[in-house]
C-alpha positions in Angstrom: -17.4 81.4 -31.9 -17.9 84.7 -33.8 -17.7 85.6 -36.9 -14.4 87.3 -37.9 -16.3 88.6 -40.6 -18.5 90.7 -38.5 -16.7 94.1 -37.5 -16.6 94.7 -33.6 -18.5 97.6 -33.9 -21.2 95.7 -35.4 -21.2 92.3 -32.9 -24.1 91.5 -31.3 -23.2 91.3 -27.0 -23.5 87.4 -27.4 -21.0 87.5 -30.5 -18.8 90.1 -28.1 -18.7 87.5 -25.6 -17.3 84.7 -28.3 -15.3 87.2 -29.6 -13.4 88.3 -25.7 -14.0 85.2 -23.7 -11.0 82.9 -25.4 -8.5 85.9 -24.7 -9.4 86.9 -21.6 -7.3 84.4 -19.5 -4.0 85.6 -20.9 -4.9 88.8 -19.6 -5.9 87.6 -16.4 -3.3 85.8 -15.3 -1.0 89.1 -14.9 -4.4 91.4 -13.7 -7.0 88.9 -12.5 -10.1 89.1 -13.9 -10.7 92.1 -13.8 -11.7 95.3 -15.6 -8.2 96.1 -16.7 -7.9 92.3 -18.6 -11.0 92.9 -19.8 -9.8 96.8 -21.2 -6.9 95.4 -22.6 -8.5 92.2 -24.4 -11.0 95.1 -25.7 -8.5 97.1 -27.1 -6.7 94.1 -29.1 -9.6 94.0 -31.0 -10.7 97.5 -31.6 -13.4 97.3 -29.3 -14.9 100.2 -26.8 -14.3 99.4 -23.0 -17.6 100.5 -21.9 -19.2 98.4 -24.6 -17.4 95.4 -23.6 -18.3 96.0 -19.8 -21.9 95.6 -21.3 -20.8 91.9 -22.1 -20.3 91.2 -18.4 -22.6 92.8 -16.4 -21.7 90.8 -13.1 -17.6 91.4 -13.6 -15.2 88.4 -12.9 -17.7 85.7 -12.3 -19.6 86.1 -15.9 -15.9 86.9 -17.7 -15.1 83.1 -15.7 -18.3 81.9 -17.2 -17.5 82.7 -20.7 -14.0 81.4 -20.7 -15.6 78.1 -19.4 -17.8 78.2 -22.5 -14.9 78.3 -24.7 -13.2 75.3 -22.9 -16.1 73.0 -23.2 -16.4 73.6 -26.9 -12.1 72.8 -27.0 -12.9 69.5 -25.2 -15.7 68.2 -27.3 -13.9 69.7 -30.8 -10.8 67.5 -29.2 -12.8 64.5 -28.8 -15.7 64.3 -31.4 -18.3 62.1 -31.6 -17.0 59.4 -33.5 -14.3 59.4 -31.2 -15.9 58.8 -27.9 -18.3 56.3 -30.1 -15.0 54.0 -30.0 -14.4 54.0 -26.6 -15.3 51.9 -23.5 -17.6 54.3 -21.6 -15.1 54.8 -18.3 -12.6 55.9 -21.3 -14.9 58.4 -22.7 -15.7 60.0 -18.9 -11.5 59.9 -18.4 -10.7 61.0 -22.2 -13.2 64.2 -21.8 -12.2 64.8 -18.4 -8.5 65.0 -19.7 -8.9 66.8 -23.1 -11.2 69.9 -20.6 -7.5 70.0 -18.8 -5.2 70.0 -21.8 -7.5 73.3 -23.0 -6.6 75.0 -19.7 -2.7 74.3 -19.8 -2.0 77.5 -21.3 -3.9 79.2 -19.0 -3.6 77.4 -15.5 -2.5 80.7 -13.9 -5.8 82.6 -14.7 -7.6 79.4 -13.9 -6.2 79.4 -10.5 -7.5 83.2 -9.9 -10.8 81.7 -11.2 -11.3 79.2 -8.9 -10.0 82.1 -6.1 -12.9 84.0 -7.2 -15.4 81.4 -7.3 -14.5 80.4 -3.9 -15.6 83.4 -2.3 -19.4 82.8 -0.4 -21.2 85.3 -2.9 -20.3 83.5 -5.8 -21.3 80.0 -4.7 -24.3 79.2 -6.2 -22.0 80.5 -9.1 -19.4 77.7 -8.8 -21.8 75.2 -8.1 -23.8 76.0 -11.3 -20.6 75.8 -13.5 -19.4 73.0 -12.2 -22.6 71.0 -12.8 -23.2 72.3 -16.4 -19.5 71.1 -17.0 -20.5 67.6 -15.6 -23.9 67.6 -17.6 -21.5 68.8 -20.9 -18.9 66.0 -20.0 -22.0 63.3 -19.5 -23.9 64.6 -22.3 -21.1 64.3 -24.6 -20.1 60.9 -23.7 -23.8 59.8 -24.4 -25.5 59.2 -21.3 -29.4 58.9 -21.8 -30.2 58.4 -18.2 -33.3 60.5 -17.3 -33.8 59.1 -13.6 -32.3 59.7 -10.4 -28.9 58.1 -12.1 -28.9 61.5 -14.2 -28.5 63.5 -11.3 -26.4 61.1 -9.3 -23.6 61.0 -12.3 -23.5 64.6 -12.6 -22.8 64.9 -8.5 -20.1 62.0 -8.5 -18.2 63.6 -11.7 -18.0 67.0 -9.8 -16.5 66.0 -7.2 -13.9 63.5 -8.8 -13.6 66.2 -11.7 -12.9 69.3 -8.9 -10.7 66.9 -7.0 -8.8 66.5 -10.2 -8.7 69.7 -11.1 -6.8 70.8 -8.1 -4.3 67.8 -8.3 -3.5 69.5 -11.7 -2.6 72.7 -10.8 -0.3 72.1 -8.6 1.2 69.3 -10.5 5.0 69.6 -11.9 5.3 66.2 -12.9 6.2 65.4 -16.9 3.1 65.1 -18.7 0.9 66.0 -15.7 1.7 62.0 -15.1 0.8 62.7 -11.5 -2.3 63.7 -12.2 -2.9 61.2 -14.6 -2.7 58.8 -11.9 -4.9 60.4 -9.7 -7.7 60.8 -12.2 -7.6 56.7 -12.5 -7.8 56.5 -9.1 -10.8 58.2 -8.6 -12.5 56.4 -11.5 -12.0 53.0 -9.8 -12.8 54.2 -6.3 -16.3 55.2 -7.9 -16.7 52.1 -9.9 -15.5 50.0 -6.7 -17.9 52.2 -4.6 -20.6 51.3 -7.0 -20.2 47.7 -7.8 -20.8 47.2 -3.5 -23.5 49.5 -3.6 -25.1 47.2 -5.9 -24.6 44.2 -4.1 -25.8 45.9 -1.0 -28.8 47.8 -1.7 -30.5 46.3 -5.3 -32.8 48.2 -7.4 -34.1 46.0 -10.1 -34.5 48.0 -13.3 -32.2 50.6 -12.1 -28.9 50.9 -13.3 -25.4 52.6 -11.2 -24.4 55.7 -11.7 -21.3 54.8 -13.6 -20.5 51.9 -16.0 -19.0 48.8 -14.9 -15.0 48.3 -16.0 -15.8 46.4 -18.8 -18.6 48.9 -20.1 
């Protein structure tokens, strides 16, 4: 975060981008993310538009990028250390998962126009890179040490049951977001089931899955 210390007019561009990325999605979910959110964000805090177009040189994809910055340091504040310490490790993948979705609430309508954008062909590589470094955060955080193929493997299985998720969320109504609650277990066991017979099918002494057993 910057320091509110530090007048605008003085902020490094990395402590511009702490400074705009949080408020940006308010913005963007009545003008997309787009120059004009990104003008009126500026203005709130008495900063020059052209100097904050210098923050995001690539637009809309590198505005997304910050916000997404902002949310992983919500989720991790929201479940410190000792925290996630306590837990079995499937409750530490879920807890994260769901504390990276509780920072979004207030913002699932500029979330949605995020995705949108990152859909589109040219920002691909884009996405894809996002969505792994919030896998590696969510992994990381939880305390993974694996350095092997199981590092990768982890990171490729969370993506997909964390994008899956993420779209059950936004287009759920239900009190609570109990639907998607639901939907997040499911996809845990599904892994852990699809693991446990992968392991009795193929095994790899010395290797271990890519997810923890139930009772880990």
């Amino acid at each position: 975060m910057s320091d509110p210390a530090i007048p605008p007019a003085e902020m490094t561009l990395d402590e511009l981008r702490a400074a705009l990325a949080p408020l940006l999605p308010a913005e963007a979910a009545f003008d997309g993310w787009s120059p004009v959110a990104l003008a009126r964000v500026a203005a709130a805090l008495g900063i020059p538009a052209d100097r904050a177009a210098l923050v995001f040189p690539k637009g809309a994809v590198d505005m997304i990028d910050a916000w997404f910055e902002t949310v992983d340091a919500a989720m991790i504040a929201a479940v410190p250390a000792p925290a996630v310490a306590a837990l079995k490790f499937r409750d530490r993948i879920r807890g994260l998962i769901w504390a990276r979705l509780e920072a979004m609430a207030a913002d699932r309508e500029a979330l949605g126009r995020a995705l949108a954008i990152l859909a589109q062909p040219q920002n691909a590589f884009r996405a894809a890179r996002l969505a792994w470094r919030a896998a590696d955060r969510i992994w990381r955080h939880a305390g993974d040490q694996a350095t092997d193929f199981n590092h990768y493997t982890k990171r490729a299985t969370l993506v997909a049951v964390y994008s899956a998720t993420l779209l059950a969320w936004l287009g759920d109504e239900s009190e609570g977001f109990a639907e998607t609650a639901g939907f997040l277990d499911r996809r845990i066991d599904d892994v852990m089931r699809f693991e446990k017979a992968k392991a009795r099918l193929i095994p790899a002494p010395g290797s271990a899955a890519p997810w923890p057993s139930r009772s880990a």
